[in-house]
Every structure is written in C-alpha cells, then in structure tokens.
Backbone as ProteinMPNN parsed JSONL, in Angstrom:
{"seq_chain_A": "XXXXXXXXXXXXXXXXXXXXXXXXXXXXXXXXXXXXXXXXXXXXXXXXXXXXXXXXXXXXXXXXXXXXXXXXXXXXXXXXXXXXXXXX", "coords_chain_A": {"N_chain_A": [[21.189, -10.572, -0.64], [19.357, -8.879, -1.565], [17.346, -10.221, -0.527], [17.414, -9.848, 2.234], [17.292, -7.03, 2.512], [14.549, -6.375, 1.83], [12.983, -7.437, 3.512], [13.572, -6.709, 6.0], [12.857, -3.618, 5.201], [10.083, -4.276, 4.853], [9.196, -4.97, 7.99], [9.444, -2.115, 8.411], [7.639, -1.208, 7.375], [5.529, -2.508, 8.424], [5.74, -1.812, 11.02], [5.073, 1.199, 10.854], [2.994, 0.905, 9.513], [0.847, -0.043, 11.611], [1.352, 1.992, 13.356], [-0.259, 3.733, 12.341], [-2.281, 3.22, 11.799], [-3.492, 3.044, 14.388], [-2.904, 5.692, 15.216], [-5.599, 7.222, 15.515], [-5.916, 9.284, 13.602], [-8.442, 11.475, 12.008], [-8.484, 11.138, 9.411], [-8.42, 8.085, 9.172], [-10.983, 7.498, 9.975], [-12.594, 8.001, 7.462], [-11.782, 5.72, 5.564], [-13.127, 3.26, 3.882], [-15.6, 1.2, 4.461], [-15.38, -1.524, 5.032], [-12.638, -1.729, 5.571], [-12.791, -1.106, 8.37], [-14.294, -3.342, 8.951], [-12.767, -5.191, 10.161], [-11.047, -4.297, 12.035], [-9.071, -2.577, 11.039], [-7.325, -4.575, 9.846], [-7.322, -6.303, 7.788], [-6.191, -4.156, 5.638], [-3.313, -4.671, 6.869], [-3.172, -7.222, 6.08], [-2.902, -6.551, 3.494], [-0.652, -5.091, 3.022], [0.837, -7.253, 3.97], [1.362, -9.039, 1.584], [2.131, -7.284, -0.716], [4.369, -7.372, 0.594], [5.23, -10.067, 0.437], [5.207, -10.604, -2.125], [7.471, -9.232, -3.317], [9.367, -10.489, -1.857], [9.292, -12.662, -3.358], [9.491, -12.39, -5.707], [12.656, -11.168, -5.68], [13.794, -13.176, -4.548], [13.154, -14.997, -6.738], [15.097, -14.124, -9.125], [15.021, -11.055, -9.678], [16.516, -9.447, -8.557], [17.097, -6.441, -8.248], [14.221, -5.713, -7.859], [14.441, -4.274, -5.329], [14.889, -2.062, -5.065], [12.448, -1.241, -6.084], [10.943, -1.639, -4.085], [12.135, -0.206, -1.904], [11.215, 2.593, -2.827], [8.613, 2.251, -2.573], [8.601, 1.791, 0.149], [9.661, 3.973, 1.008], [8.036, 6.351, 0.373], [5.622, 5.242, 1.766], [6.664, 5.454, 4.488], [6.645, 8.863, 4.03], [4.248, 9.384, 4.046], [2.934, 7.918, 6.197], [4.352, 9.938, 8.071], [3.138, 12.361, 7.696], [0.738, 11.946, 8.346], [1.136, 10.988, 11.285], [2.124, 13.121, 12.55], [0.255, 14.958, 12.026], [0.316, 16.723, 10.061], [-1.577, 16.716, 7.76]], "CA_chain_A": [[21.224, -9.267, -0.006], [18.433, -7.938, -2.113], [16.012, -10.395, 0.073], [17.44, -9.108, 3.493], [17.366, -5.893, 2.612], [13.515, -6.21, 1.378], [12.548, -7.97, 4.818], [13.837, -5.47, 7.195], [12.294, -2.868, 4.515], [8.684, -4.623, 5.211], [9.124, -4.641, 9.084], [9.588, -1.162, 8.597], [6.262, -1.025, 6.662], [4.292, -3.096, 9.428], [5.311, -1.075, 11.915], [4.243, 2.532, 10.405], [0.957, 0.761, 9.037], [-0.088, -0.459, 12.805], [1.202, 2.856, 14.199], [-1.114, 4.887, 11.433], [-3.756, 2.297, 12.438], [-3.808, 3.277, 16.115], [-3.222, 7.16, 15.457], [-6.938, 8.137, 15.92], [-6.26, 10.309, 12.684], [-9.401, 11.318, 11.541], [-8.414, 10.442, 7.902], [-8.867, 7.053, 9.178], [-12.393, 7.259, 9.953], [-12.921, 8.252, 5.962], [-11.866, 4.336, 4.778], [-14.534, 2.526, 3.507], [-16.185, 0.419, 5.683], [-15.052, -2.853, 4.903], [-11.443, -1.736, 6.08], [-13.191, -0.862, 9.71], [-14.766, -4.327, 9.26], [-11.792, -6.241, 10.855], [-9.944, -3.541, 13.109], [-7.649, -2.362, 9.824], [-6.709, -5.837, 9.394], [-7.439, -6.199, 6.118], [-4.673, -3.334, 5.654], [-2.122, -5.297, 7.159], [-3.196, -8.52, 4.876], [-2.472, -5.899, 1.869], [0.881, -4.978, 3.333], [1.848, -8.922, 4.195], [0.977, -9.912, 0.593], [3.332, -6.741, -0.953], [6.158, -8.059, 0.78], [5.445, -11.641, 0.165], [4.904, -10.578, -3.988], [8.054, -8.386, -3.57], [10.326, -11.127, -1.348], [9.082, -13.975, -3.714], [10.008, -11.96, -6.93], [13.475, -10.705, -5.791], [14.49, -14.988, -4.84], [13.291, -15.807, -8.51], [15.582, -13.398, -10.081], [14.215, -9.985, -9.594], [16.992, -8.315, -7.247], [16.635, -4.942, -8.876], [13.029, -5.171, -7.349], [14.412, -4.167, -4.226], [14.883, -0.129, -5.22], [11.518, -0.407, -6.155], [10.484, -1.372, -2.978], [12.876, 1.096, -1.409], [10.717, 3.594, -2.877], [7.585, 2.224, -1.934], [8.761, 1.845, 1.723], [9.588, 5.359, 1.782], [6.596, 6.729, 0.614], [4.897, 4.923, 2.815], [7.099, 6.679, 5.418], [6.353, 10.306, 4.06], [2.62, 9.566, 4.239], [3.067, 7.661, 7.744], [5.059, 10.767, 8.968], [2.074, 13.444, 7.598], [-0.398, 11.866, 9.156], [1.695, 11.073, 12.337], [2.3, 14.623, 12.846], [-1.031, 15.704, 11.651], [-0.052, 17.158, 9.108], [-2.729, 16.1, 6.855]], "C_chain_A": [[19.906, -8.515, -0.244], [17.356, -8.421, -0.904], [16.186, -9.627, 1.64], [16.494, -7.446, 3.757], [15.208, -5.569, 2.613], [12.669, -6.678, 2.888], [12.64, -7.242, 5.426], [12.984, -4.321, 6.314], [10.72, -3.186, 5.392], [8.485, -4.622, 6.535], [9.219, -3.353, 9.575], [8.086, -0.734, 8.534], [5.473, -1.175, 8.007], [4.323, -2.224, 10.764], [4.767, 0.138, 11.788], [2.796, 2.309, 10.61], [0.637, 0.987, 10.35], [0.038, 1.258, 13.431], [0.198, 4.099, 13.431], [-2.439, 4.291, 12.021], [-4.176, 2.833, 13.728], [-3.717, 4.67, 16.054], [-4.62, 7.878, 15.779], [-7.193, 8.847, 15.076], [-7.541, 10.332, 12.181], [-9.527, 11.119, 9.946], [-8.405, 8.971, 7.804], [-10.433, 6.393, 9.21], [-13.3, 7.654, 8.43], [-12.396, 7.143, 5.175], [-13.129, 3.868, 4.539], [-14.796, 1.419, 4.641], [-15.967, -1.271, 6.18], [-13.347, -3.214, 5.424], [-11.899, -1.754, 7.541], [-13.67, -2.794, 9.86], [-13.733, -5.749, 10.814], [-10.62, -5.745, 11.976], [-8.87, -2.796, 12.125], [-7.056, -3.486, 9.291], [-6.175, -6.035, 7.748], [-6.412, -5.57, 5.208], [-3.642, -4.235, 5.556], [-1.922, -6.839, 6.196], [-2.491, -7.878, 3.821], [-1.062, -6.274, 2.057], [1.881, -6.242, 3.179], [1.701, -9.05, 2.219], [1.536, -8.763, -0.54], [4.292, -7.341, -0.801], [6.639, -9.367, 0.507], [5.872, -11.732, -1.433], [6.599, -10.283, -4.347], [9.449, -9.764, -2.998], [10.49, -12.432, -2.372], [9.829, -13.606, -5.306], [11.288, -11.624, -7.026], [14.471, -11.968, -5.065], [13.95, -15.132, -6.283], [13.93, -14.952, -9.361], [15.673, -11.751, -9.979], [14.906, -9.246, -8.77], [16.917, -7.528, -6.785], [15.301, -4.338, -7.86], [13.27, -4.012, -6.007], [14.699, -2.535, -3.9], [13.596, -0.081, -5.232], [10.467, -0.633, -4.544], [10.8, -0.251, -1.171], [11.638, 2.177, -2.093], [9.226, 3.204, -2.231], [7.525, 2.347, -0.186], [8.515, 3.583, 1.487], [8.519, 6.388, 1.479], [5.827, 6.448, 1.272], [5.592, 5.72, 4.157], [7.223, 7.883, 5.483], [5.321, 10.154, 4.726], [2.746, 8.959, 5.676], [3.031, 9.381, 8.482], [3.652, 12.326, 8.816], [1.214, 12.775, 8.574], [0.382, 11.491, 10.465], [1.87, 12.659, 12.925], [1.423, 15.813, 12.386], [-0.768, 17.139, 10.899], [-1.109, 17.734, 7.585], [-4.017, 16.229, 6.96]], "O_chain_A": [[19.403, -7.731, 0.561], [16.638, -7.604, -0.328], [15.283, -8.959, 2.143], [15.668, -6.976, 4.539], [14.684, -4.693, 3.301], [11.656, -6.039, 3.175], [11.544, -6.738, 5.67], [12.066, -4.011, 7.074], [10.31, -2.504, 6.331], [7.341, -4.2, 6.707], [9.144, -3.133, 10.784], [7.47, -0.095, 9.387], [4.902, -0.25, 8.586], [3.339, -1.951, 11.45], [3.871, 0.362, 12.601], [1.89, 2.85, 11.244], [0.14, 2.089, 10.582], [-0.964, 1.79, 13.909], [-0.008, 5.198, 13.945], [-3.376, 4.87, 12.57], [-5.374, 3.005, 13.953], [-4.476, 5.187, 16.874], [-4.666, 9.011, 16.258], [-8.312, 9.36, 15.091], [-7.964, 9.228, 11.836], [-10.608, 10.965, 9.377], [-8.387, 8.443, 6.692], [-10.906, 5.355, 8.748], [-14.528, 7.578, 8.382], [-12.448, 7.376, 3.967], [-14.123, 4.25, 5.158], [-14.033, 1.014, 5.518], [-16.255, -1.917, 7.187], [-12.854, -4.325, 5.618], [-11.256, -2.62, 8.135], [-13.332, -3.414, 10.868], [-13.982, -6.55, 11.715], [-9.727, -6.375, 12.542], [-7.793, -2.469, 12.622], [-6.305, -3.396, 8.32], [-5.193, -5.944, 7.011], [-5.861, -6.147, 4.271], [-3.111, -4.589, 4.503], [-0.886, -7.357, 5.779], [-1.577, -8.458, 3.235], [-0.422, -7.219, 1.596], [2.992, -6.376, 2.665], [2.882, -9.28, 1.958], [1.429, -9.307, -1.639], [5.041, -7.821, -1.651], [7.787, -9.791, 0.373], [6.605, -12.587, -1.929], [7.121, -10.829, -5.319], [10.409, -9.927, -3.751], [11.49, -13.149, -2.337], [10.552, -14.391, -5.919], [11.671, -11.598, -8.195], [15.692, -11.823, -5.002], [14.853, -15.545, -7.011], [13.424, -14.896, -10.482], [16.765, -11.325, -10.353], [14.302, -8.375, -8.143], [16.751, -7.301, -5.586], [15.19, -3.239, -7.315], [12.478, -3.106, -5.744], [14.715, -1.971, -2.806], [13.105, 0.852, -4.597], [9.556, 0.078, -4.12], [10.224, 0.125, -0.15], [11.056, 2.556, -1.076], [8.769, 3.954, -1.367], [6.645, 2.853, 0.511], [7.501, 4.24, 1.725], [8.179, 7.208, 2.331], [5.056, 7.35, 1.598], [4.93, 6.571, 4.751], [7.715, 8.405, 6.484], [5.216, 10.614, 5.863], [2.601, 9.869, 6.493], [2.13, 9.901, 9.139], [3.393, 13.093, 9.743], [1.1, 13.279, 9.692], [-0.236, 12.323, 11.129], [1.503, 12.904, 14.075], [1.634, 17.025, 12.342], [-1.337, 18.223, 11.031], [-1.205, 18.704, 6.834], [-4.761, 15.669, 6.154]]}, "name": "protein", "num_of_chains": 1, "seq": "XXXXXXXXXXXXXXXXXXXXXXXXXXXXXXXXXXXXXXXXXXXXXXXXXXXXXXXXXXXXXXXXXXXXXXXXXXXXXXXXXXXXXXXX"}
C-alpha cells in the first residue's frame, strides 16, 4: 500500500514540477545556469531519483517512509501553488 500510495504521490510531484517549469515565473529565471542548461531537465532527473530512493526504500522495509514523503509532496504543492498563483 505504502508503495502505491508513494507512486501516485510522485505523479503528483511530476506534474506540479513540469507545470512550475512552464509557468514563465520569473523566480525561474534566478536558477543557476546549469538547471537552464537542459530545459529544467535536470529538475525532473532530481524529482525521478526522490521517488525512485523513496519507492526503493519503502519495498525494503521502510513503509513508514511514505508520511515522509506525504510531507514532502505537499510542500512541494504549497510552493507549486505560490508560485502558480504568483504569489511569490
């Protein structure tokens, strides 16, 4: 359950990231330059390789993990939602 739950969690992730990616926010054009290098890519590598750390740790035991990625999702969906709504 824990891994379901952590999968659908991370498809939640990928879609925010790409849609923060494509916002135009100008707090995007203040990454370092090596994130611009690849379109944001690089980003989305981070993101895949979270969920892979997080899906791989909560099959070897680690169920529990899956609050703490509950919280990380949803921080990532405050900060999505500020800068979506230009807040920020």
């Amino acid at each position: 359950m824990a891994i379901l739950a952590i999968f659908l969690l991370g498809i939640g992730n990928f879609a925010i990231h790409k849609a923060v990616l494509e916002s135009g926010h100008p707090l995007i054009g203040q990454v370092p330059w090596f994130v611009h290098m690849m379109g944001g890519r690089i980003t989305l590598a981070f993101e895949f390789l979270v969920l892979l750390a997080a899906l791989l740790l909560a099959a070897n035991g680690w169920p529990g993990l899956a609050w703490g990625y509950l919280g990380y999702s949803a921080l990532n969906g405050i900060a999505a939602w500020l800068i979506l709504t230009r807040r920020v």
